[in-house]
C-alpha positions in Angstrom: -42.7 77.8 -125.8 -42.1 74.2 -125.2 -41.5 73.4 -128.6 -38.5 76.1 -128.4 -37.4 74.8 -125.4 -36.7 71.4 -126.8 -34.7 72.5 -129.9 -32.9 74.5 -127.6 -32.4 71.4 -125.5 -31.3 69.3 -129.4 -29.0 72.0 -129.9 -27.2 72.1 -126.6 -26.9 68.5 -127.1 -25.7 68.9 -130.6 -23.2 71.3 -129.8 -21.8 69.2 -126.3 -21.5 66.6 -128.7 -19.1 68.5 -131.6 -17.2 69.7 -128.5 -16.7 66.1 -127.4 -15.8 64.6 -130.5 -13.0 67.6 -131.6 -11.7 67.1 -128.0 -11.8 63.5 -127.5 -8.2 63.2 -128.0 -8.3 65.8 -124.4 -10.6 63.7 -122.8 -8.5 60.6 -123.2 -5.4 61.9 -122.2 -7.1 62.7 -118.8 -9.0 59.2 -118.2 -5.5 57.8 -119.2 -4.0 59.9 -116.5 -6.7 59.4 -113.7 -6.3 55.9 -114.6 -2.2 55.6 -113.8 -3.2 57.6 -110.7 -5.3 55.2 -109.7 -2.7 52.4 -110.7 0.1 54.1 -108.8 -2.2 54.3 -105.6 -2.5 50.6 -105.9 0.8 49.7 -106.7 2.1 51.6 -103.9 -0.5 49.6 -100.9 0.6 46.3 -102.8 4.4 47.1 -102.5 4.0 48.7 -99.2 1.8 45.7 -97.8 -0.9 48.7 -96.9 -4.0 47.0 -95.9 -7.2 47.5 -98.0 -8.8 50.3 -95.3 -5.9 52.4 -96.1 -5.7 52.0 -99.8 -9.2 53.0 -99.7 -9.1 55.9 -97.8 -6.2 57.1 -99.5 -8.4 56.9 -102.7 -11.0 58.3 -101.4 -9.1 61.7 -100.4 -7.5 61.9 -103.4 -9.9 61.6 -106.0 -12.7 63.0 -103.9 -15.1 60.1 -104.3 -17.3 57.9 -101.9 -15.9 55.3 -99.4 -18.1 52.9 -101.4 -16.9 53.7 -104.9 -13.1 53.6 -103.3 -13.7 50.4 -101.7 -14.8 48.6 -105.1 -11.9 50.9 -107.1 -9.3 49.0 -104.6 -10.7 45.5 -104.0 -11.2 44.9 -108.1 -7.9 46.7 -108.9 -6.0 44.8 -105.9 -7.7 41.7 -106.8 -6.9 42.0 -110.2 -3.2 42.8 -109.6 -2.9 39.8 -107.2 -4.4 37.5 -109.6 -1.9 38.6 -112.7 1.0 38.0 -110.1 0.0 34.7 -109.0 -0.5 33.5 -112.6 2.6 34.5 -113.4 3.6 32.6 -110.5 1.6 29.4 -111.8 3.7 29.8 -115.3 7.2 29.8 -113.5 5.5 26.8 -111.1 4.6 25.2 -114.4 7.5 24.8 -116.3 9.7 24.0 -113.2 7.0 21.1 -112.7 7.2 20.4 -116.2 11.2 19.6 -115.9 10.7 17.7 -112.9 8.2 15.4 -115.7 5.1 16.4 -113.5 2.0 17.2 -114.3 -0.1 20.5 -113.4 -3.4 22.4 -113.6 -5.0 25.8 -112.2 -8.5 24.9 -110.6 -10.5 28.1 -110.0 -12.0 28.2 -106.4 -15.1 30.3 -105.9 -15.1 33.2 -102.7 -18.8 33.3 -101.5 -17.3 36.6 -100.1 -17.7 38.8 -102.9 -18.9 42.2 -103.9 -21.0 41.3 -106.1 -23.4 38.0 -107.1 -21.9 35.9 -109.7 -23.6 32.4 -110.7 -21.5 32.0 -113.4 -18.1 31.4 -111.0 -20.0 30.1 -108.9 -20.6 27.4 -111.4 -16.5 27.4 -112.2 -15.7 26.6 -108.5 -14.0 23.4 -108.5 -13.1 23.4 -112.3 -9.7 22.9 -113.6 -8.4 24.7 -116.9 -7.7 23.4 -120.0 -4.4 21.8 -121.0 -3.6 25.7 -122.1 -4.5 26.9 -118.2 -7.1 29.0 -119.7 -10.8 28.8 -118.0 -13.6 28.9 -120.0 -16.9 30.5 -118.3 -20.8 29.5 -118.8 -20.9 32.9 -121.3 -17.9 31.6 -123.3 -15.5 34.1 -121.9 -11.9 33.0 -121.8 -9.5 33.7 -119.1 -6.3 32.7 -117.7 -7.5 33.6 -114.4 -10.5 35.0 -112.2 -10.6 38.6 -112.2 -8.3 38.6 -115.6 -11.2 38.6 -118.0 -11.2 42.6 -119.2 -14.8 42.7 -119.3 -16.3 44.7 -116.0 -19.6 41.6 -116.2 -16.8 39.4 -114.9 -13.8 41.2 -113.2 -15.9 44.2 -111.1 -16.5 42.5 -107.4 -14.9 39.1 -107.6 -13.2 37.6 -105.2 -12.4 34.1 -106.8 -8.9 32.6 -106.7 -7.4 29.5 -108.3 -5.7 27.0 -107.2 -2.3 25.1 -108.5 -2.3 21.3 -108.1 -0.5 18.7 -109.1 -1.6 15.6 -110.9 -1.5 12.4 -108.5 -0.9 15.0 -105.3 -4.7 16.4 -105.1 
């Protein structure tokens, strides 16, 4: 009876797996969608200066999941947001700087607030980037700035920042 049982089991599992694969094109339109969902609740507590308890709440009602998995959902997605901005802002910074015949660098500064444990930036607090402004952590991994990574190990719960200095004005 057992025996069955299991091929019954490889067989469900089989068949779930055909139904996947012929609707994966379904499944991605949907995980695209929740995704811009998600963005547009963010975007709309960034533009509307909401604070993070709101954001998260208004996560959390919409898409029917936990206060913690909201919280982390809006302080890696805001994080993330505020970090591509403020590079952007570091570029424009940098150029204008450059004109002006100074010289600048991004130093990343380590938040010993964070979500989650992360040795790794811990170890990049204090260090500048390279002449490109792109960081490179302990693992290899290149960024332009913290939280700006694409890879979950690195992005999901920090809180770094980096800084913009100029050369002789530390």
């Amino acid at each position: 009876m057992s025996i069955e049982r299991d091929k019954i089991k490889i067989y469900n599992s089989g068949l779930l797996s055909d139904i996947f694969s012929k609707h994966q094109n379904i499944l991605d339109a949907n995980e695209k969608k929740l995704r811009d969902e998600v963005g547009q609740e963010i975007s709309s507590g960034l533009e509307l200066g909401k604070p993070y308890s709101k954001v998260i709440k208004a996560i959390e009602e919409r898409f029917d999941v936990t206060n913690e998995c909201a919280t982390r959902i809006t302080y890696d997605q805001m994080h993330t947001e505020q970090m591509k901005v403020r590079n952007e802002g570091f570029k424009a910074a940098q150029a204008a700087s450059k004109r002006l015949g100074l010289k600048t660098y991004k130093v990343w500064k380590y938040n010993p607030i964070t979500i989650d444990s992360k040795p790794d930036h811990m170890e990049m607090d204090g260090k500048a980037a390279d002449e490109n402004g792109i960081f490179t952590l302990s693992d290899g991994t290149k960024t332009e700035a913290p939280g700006l990574t694409g890879d979950p190990k690195h992005d999901s719960g920090c809180c770094c920042t980096c800084l913009f200095n100029i050369k002789g004005l530390d």
